[in-house]
TIDRENLUM-788684 format. One record per residue (C-alpha): residue in three letters; residue number from 1; x, z, y. Coordinates in nm, 3 decimals. Each point is the difference from the previous one (the first is absolute). Layout:
N
<residu:ALA; num:NUM; u:X; w:Z; v:Y>
...
***
This chain:
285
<residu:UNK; num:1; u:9.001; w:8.194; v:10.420>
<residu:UNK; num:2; u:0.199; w:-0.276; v:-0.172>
<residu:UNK; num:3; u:0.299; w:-0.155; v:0.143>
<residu:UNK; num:4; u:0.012; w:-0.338; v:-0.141>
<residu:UNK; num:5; u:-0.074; w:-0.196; v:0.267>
<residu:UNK; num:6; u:0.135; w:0.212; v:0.250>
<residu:UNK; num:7; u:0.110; w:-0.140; v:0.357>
<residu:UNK; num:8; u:0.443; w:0.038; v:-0.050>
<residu:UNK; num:9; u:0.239; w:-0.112; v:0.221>
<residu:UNK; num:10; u:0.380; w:-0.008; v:-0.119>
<residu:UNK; num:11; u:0.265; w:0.049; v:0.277>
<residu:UNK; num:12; u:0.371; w:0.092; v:-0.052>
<residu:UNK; num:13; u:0.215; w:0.285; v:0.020>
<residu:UNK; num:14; u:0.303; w:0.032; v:0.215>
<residu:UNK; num:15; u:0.208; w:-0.131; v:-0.282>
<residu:UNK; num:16; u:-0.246; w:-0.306; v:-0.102>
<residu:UNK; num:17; u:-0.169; w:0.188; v:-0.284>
<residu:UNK; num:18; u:-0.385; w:-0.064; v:-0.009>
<residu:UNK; num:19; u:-0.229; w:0.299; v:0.109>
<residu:UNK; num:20; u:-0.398; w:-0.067; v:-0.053>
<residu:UNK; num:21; u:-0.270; w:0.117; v:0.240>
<residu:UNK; num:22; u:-0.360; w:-0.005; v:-0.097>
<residu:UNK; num:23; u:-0.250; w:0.060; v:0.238>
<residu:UNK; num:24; u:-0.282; w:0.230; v:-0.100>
<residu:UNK; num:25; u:-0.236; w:-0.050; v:0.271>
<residu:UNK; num:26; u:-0.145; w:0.303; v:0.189>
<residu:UNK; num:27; u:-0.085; w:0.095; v:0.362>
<residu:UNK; num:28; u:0.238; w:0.204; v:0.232>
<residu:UNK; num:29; u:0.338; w:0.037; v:0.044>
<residu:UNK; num:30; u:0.271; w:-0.157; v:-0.209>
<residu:UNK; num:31; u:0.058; w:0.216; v:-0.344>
<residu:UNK; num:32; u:0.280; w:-0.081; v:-0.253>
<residu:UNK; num:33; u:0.036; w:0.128; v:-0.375>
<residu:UNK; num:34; u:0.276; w:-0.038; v:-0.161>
<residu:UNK; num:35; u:0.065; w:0.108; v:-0.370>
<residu:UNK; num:36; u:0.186; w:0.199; v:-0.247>
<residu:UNK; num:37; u:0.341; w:-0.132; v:-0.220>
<residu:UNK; num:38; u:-0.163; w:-0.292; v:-0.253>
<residu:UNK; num:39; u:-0.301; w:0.036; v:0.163>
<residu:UNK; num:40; u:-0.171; w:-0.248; v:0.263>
<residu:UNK; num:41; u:-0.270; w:0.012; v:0.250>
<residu:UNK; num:42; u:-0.314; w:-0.036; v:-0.256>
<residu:UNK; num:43; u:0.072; w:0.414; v:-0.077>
<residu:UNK; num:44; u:-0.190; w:0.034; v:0.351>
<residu:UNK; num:45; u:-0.326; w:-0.200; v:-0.144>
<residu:UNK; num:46; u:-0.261; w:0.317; v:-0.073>
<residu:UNK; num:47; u:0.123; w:0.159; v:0.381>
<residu:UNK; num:48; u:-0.008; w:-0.332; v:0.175>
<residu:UNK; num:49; u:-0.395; w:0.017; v:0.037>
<residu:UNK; num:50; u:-0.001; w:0.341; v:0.150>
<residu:UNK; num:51; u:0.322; w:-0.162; v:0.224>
<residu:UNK; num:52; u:-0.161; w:-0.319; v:0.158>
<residu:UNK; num:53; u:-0.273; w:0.205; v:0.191>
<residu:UNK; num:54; u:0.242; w:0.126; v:0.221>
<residu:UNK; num:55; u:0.287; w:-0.197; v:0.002>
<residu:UNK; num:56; u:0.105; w:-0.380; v:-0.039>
<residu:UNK; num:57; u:0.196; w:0.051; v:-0.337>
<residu:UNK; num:58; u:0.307; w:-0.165; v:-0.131>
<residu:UNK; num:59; u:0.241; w:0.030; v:-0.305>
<residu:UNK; num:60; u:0.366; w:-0.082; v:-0.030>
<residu:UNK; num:61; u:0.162; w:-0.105; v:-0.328>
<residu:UNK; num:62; u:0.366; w:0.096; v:-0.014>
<residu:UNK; num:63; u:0.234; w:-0.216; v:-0.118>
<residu:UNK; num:64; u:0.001; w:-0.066; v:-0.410>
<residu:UNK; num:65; u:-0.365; w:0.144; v:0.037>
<residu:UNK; num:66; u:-0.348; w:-0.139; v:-0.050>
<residu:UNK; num:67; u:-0.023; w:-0.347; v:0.161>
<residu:UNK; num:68; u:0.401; w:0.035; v:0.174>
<residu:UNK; num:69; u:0.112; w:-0.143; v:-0.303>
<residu:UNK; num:70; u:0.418; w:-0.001; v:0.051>
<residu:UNK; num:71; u:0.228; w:-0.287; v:0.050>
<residu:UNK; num:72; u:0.258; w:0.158; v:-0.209>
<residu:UNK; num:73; u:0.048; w:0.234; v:-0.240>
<residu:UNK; num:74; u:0.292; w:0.182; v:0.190>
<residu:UNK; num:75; u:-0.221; w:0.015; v:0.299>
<residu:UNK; num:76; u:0.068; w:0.333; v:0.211>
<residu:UNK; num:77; u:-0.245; w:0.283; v:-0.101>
<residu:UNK; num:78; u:0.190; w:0.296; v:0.219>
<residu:UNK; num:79; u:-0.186; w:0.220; v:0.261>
<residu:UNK; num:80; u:0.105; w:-0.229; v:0.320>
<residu:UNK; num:81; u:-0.126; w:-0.297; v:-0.167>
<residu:UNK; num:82; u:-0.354; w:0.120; v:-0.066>
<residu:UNK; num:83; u:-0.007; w:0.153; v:0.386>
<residu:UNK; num:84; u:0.045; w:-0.379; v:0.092>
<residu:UNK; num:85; u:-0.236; w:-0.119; v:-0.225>
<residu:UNK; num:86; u:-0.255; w:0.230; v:0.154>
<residu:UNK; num:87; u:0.083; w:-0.059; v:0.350>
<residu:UNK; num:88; u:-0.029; w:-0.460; v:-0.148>
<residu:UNK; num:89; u:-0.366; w:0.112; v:-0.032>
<residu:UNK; num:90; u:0.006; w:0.219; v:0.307>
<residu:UNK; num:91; u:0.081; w:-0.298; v:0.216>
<residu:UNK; num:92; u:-0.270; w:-0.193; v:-0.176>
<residu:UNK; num:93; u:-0.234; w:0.224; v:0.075>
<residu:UNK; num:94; u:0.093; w:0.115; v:0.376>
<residu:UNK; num:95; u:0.154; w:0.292; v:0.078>
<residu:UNK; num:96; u:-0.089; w:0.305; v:0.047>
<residu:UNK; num:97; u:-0.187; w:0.037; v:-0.338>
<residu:UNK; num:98; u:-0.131; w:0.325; v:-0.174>
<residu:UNK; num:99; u:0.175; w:0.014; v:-0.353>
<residu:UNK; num:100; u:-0.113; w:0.161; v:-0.294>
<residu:UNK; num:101; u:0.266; w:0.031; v:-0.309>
<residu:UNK; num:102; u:0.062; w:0.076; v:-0.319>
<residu:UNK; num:103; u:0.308; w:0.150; v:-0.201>
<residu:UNK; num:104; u:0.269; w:-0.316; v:0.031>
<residu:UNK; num:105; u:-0.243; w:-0.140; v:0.335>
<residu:UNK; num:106; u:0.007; w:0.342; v:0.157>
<residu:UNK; num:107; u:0.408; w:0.047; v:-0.066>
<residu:UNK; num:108; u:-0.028; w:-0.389; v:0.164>
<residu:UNK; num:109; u:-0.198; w:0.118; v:0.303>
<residu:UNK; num:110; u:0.211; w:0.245; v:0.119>
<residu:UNK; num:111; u:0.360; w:-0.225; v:-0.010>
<residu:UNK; num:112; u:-0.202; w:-0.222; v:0.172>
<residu:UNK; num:113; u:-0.130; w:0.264; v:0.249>
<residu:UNK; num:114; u:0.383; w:0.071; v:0.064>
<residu:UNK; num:115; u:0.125; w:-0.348; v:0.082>
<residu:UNK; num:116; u:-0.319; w:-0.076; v:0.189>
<residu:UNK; num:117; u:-0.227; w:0.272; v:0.122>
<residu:UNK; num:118; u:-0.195; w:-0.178; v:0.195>
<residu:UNK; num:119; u:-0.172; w:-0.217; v:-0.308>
<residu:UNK; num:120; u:-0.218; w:0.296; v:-0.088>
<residu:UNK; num:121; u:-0.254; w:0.201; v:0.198>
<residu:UNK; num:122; u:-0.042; w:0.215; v:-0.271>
<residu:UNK; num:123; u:0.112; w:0.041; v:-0.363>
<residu:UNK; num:124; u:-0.206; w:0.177; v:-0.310>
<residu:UNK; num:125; u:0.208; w:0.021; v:-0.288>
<residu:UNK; num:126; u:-0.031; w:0.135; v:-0.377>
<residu:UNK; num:127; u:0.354; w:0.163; v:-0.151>
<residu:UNK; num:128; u:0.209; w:-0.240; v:0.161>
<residu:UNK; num:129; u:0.264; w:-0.003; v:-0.245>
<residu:UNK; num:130; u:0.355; w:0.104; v:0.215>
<residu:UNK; num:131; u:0.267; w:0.227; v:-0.074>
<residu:UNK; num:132; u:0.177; w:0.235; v:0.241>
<residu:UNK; num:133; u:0.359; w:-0.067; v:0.049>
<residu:UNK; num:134; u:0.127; w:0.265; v:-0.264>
<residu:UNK; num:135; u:-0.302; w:0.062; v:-0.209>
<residu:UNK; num:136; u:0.056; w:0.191; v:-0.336>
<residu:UNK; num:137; u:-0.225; w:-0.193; v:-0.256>
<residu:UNK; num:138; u:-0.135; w:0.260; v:-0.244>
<residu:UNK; num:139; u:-0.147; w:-0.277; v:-0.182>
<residu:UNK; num:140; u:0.295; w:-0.235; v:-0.148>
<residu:UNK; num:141; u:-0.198; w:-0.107; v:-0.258>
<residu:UNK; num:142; u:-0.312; w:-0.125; v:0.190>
<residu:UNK; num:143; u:0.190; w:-0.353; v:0.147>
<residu:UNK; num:144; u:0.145; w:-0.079; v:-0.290>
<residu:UNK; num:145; u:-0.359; w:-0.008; v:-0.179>
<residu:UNK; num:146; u:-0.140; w:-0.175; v:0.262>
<residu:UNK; num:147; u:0.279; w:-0.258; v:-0.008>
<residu:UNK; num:148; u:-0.043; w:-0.051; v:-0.398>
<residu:UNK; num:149; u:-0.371; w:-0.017; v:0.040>
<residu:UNK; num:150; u:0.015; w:-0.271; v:0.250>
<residu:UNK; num:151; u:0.258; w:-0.241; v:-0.224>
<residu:UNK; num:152; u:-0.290; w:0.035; v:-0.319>
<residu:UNK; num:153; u:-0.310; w:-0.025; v:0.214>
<residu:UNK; num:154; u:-0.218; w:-0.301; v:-0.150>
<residu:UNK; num:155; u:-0.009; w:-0.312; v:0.279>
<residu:UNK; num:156; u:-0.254; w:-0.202; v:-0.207>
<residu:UNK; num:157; u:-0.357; w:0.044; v:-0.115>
<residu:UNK; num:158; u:-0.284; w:-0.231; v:-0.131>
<residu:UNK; num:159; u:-0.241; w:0.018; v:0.355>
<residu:UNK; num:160; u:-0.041; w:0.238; v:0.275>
<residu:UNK; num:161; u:-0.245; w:0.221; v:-0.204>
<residu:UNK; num:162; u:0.242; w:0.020; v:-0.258>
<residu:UNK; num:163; u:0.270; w:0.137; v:0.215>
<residu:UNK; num:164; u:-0.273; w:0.255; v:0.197>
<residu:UNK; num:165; u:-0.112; w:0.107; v:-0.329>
<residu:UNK; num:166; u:0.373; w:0.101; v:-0.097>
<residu:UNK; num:167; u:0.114; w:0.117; v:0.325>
<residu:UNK; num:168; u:-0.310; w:0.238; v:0.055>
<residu:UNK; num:169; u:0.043; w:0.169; v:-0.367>
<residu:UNK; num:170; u:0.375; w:0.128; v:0.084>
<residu:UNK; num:171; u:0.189; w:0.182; v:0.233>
<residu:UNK; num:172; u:0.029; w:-0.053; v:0.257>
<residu:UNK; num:173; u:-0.307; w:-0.158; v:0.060>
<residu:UNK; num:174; u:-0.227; w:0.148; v:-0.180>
<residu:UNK; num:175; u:-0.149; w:0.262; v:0.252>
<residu:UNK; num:176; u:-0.016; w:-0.307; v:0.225>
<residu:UNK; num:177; u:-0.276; w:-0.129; v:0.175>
<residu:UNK; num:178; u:-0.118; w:-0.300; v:-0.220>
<residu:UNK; num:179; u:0.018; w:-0.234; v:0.313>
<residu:UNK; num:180; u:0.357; w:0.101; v:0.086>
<residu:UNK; num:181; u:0.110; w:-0.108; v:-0.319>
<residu:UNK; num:182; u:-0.215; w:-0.337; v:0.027>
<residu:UNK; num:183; u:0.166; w:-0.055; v:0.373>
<residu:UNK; num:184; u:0.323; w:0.056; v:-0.126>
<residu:UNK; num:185; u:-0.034; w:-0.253; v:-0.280>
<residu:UNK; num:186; u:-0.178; w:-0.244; v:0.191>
<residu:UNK; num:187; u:0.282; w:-0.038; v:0.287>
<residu:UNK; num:188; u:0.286; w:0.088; v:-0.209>
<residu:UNK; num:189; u:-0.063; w:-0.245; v:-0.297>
<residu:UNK; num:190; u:0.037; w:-0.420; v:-0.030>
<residu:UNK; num:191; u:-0.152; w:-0.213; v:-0.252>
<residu:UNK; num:192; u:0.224; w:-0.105; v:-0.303>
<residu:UNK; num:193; u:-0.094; w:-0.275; v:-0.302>
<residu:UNK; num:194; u:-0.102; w:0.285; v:-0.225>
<residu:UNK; num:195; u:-0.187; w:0.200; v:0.284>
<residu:UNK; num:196; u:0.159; w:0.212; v:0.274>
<residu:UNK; num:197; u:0.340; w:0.182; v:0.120>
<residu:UNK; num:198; u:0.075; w:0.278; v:0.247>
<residu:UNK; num:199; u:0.212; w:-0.124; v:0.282>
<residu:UNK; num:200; u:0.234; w:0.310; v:0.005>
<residu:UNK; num:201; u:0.231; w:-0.003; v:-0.253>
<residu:UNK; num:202; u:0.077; w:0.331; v:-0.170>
<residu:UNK; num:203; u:0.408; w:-0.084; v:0.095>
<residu:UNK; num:204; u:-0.122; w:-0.026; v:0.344>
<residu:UNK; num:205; u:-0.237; w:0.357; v:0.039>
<residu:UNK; num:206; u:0.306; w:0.128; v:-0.223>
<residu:UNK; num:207; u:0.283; w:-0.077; v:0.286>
<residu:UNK; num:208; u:-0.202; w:0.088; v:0.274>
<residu:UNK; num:209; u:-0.040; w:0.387; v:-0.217>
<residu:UNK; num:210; u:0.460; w:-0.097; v:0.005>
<residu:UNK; num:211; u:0.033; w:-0.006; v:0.327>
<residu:UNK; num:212; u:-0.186; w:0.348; v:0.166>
<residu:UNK; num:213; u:0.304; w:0.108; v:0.219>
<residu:UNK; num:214; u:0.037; w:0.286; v:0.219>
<residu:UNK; num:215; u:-0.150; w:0.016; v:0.373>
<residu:UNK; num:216; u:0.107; w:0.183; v:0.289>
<residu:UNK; num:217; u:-0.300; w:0.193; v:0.075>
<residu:UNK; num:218; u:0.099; w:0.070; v:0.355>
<residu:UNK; num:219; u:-0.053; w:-0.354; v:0.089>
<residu:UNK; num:220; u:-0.368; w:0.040; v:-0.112>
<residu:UNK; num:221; u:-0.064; w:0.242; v:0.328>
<residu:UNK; num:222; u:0.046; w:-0.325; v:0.266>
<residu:UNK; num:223; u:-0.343; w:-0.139; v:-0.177>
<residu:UNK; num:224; u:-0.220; w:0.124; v:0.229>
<residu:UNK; num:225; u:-0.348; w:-0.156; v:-0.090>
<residu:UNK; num:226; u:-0.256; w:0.214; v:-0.145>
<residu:UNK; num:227; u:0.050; w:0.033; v:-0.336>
<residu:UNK; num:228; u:-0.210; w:0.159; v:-0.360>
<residu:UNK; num:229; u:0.192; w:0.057; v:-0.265>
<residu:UNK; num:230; u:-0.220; w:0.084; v:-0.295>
<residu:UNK; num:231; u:0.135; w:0.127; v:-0.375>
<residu:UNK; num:232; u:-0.196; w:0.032; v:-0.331>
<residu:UNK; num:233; u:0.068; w:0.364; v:-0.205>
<residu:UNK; num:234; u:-0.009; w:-0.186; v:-0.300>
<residu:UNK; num:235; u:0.354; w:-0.011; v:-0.163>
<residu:UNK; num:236; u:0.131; w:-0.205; v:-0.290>
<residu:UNK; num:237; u:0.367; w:-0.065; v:-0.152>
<residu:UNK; num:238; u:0.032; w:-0.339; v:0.147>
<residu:UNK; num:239; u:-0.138; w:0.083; v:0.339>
<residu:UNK; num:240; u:0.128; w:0.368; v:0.070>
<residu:UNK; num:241; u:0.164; w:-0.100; v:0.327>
<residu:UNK; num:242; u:-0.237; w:-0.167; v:0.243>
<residu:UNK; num:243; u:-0.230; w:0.295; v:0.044>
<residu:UNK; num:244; u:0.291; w:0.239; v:0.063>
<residu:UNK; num:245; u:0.112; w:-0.230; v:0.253>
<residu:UNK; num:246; u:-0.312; w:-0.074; v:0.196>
<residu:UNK; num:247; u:0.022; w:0.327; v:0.212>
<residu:UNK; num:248; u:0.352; w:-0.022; v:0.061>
<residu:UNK; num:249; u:-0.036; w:-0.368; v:0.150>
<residu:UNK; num:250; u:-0.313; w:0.168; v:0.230>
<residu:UNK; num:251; u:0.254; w:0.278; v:0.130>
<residu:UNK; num:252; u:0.207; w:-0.288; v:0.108>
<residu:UNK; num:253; u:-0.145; w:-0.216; v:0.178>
<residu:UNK; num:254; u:-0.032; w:-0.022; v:0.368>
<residu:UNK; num:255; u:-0.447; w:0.076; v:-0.012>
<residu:UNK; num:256; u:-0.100; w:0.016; v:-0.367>
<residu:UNK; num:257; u:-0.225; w:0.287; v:-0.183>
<residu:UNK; num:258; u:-0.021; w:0.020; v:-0.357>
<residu:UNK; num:259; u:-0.328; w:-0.019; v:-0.238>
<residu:UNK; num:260; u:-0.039; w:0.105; v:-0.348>
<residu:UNK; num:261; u:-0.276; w:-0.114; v:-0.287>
<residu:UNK; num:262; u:0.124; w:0.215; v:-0.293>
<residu:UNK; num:263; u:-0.210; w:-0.188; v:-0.269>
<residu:UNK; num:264; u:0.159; w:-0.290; v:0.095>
<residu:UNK; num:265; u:0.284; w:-0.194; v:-0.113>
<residu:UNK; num:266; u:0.282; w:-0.265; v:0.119>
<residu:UNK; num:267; u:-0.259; w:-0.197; v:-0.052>
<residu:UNK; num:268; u:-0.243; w:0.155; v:0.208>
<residu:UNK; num:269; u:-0.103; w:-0.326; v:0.191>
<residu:UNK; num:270; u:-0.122; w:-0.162; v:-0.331>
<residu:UNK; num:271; u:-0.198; w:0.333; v:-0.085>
<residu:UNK; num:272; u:-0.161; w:0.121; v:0.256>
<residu:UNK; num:273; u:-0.143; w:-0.279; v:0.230>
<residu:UNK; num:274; u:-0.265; w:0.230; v:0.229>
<residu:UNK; num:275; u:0.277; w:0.255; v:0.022>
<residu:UNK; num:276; u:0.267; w:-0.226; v:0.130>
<residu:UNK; num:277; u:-0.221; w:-0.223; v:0.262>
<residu:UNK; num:278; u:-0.104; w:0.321; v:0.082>
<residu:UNK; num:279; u:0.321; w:0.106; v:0.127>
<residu:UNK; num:280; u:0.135; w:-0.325; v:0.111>
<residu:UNK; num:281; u:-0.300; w:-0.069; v:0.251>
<residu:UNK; num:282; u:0.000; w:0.413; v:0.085>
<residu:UNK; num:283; u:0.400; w:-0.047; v:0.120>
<residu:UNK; num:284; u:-0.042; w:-0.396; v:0.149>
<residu:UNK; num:285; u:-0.355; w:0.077; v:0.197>
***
């Protein structure tokens, strides 16, 4: 599947900041993807075609991500400002919508879920990345590496082969579907003089890793919709906490079960596409 001439709409946010919308075409009731921190909705490309035969799919790009390019640099990146950005497409769409999300998209999902439960009929989502109000982080130096990592990741590359090739050779891509990788760099990138660009800026994916703050988890109980929460078992320095947090989020919420893939890791959606339509279509039917 290739992106680049893909059907997106751009709406705004509650605060005037531009969230995109593509519509993946499909039959059935109204999916929505959204994505992982400096990701964008081309991660979804290899599960898409397993998607579309049951539902009529769509992807959100959060602000600062893929085709949302920002209006400013100092644009809001905390937890409340992605919910809105995710209930912008919501609206575009038409409410209820199933909602299927990723890391930063799932965390996204369920602040939206708490301001407005009524948005989603049901929500699927992949270690959401929260924190529960007093969490001991055993990791300390996990953040930080992300953080560095972001500020020295490479925005600019020759073509979009050029930037697959690299992407797909390193963590953490490299156990990565091979069409993941190609929908991420397809939606995420812009043309430059000397060939092309990814849209989110390492200082951008690097404030939004700044700002994880702590979350009540007894507000997560009033979201009511049926909910999946599904973890990897695969654990590495930088991403140590999602997966731990994945079954404390399902114990939480108001109707939620948790679902494990060991092999897998945070990025389970770009690995495993059979595996995760497979469990999104399972929970949604």
């Amino acid at each position: 599947m290739t992106f680049q001439r893909n059907v997106v709409k751009l709406v705004s946010s509650s605060d005037g900041e531009p969230v995109a919308v593509h519509d993946f075409g499909g039959h059935g009731a109204p999916l929505l993807l959204g994505h992982g921190n400096g990701l964008n909705s081309g991660m979804w490309a290899p599960v898409l075609p397993l998607l579309v035969e049951h539902f009529s799919c769509y992807g959100v790009d959060l602000r600062g991500h893929g085709r949302a390019h920002a209006v400013s640099e100092g644009h809001s990146v905390d937890r409340e400002h992605f919910a809105a950005d995710v209930l912008a497409a919501v609206d575009a769409i038409g409410a209820p919508v199933r909602y299927a999300g990723h890391s930063l998209g799932g965390a996204a999902a369920l602040y939206a879920a708490m301001a407005r439960p009524s948005a989603f009929a049901s929500l699927w989502l992949y270690e959401p990345v929260v924190v529960p109000t007093g969490f001991v982080r055993e990791d300390h130096a996990g953040p930080e590496l992300l953080i560095k990592a972001s500020r020295r990741r490479r925005l600019d590359f020759d073509s979009i082969d050029d930037a697959v090739d690299r992407f797909s050779s390193k963590p953490p891509f490299f156990g990565c579907d091979s069409f993941a990788v190609r929908g991420y760099v397809e939606i995420g990138s812009y043309a430059t003089e000397d060939g092309i660009r990814l849209s989110c800026t390492g200082e951008n994916e690097a404030r939004v890793f700044e700002t994880v703050s702590e979350l009540d988890f007894g507000r997560l109980a009033d979201i009511a919709v049926p909910s999946l929460v599904v973890s990897g078992g695969s654990v590495d320095e930088l991403n140590a906490l999602p997966p731990r947090m994945a079954p404390l989020v399902s114990e939480a919420l108001g109707n939620a079960r948790w679902e494990q893939h060991r092999w897998l890791s945070h990025f389970g959606p770009m690995e495993a596409p059979r595996t995760i339509a497979r469990s999104i279509i399972e929970h949604m039917a």
